[in-house]
C-alpha positions as a Markdown table, in Angstrom:
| # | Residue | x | y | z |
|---|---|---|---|---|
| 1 | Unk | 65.0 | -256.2 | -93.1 |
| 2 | Unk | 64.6 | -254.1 | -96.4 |
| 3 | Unk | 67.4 | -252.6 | -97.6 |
| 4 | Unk | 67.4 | -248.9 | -98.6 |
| 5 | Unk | 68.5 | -247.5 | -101.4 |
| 6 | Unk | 71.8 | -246.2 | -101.8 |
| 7 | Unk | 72.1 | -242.1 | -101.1 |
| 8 | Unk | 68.3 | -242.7 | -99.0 |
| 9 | Unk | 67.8 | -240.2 | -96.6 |
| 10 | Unk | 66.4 | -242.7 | -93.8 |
| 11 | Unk | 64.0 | -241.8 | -91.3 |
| 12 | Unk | 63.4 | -238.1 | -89.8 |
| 13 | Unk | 64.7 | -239.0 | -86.8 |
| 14 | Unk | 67.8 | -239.8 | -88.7 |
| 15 | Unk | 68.2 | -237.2 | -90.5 |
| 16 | Unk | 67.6 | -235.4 | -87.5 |
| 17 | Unk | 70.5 | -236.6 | -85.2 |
| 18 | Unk | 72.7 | -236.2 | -89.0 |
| 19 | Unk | 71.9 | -232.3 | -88.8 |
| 20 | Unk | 72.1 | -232.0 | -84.9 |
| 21 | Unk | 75.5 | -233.8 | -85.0 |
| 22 | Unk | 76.8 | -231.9 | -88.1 |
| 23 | Unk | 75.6 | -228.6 | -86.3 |
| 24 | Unk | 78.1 | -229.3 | -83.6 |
| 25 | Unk | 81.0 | -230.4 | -85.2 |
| 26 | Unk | 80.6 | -226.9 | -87.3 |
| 27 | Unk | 79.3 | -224.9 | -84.6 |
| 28 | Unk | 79.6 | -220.8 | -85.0 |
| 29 | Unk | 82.2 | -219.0 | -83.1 |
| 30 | Unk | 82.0 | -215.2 | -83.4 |
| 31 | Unk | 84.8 | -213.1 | -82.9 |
| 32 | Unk | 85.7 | -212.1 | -79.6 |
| 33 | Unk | 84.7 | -208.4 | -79.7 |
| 34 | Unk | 81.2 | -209.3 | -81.4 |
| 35 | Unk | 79.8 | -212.2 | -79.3 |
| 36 | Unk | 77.2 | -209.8 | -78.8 |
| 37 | Unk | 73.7 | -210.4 | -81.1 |
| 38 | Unk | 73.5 | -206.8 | -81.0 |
| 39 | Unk | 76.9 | -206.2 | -82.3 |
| 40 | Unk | 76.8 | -208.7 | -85.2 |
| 41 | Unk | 73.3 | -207.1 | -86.4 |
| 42 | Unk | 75.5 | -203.6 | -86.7 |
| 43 | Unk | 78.4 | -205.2 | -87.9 |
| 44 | Unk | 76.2 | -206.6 | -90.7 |
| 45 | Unk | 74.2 | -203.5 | -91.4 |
| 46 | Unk | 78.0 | -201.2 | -91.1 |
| 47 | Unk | 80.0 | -203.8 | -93.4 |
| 48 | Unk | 77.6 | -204.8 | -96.4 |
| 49 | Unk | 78.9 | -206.8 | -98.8 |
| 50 | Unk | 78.2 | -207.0 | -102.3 |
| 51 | Unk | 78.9 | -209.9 | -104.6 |
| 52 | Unk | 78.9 | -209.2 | -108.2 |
| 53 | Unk | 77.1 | -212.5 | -109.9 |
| 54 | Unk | 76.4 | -213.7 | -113.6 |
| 55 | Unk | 73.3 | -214.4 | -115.0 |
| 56 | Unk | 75.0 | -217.7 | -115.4 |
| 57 | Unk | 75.9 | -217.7 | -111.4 |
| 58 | Unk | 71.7 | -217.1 | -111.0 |
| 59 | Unk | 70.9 | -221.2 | -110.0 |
| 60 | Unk | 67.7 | -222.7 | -110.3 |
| 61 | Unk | 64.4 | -220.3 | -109.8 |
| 62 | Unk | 62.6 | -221.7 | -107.4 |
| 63 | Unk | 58.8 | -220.7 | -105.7 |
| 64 | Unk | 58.2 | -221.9 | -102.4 |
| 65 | Unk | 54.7 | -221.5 | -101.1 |
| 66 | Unk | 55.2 | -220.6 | -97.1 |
| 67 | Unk | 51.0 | -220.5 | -96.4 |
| 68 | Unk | 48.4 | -220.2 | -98.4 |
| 69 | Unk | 49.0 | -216.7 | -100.7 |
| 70 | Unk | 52.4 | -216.7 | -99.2 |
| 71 | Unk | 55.2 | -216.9 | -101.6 |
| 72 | Unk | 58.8 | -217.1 | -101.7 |
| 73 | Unk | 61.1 | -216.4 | -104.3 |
| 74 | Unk | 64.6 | -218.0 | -104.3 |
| 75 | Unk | 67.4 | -218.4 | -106.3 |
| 76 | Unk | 68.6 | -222.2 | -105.5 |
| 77 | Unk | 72.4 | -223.4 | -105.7 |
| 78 | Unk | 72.3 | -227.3 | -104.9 |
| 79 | Unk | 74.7 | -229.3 | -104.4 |
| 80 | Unk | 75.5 | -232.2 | -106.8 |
| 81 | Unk | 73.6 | -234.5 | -105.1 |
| 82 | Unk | 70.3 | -233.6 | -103.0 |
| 83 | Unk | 69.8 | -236.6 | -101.8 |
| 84 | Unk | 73.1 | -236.7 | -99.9 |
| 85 | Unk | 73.1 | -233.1 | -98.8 |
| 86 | Unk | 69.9 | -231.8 | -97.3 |
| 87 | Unk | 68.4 | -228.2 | -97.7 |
| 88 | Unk | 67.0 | -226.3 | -94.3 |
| 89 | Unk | 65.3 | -223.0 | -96.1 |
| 90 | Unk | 65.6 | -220.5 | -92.9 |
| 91 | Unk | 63.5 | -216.9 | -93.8 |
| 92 | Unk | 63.6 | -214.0 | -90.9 |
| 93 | Unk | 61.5 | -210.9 | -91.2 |
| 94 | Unk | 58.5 | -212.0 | -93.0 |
| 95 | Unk | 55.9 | -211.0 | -90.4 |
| 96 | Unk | 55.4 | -207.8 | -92.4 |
């Protein structure tokens, strides 16, 4: 049996049951009086926040390409080491 190398990701379907089961354990629980979908959108749009950041604080400038002549731009903050802490890239709202 081949051994993998330390901080290897595994299979897909590994990784897969890692997220699922980390999903779980960390799973969202919205205050009582905005369970709603609905209410959180509001909530969102009603209580903006704005976080002042350095051009220091900017992190890595990164172009994903979504589809052909579809482009993302994104400003990445990994954590120290990728291999051990996957990234899921989630974009809403980009049907135009």
């Amino acid at each position: 049996m081949p051994v993998k190398p330390r901080g290897s990701l595994g299979t897909s379907r590994q990784l897969t049951r890692r997220l699922v089961r980390s999903l779980i354990r960390n799973s969202f629980k919205p205050h009582p009086l905005f369970k709603n979908g609905h209410a959180q959108t509001i909530l969102g749009l009603a209580c903006t926040r704005y976080l002042p950041m350095s051009i220091s604080d900017l992190g890595e400038e990164r172009l994903f390409e979504l589809e052909p002549n579809v482009r993302l731009f994104a400003h990445c903050h990994w954590q120290s080491d990728r291999t051990l802490h996957p990234t899921l890239l989630l974009v809403h709202g980009l049907e135009g």
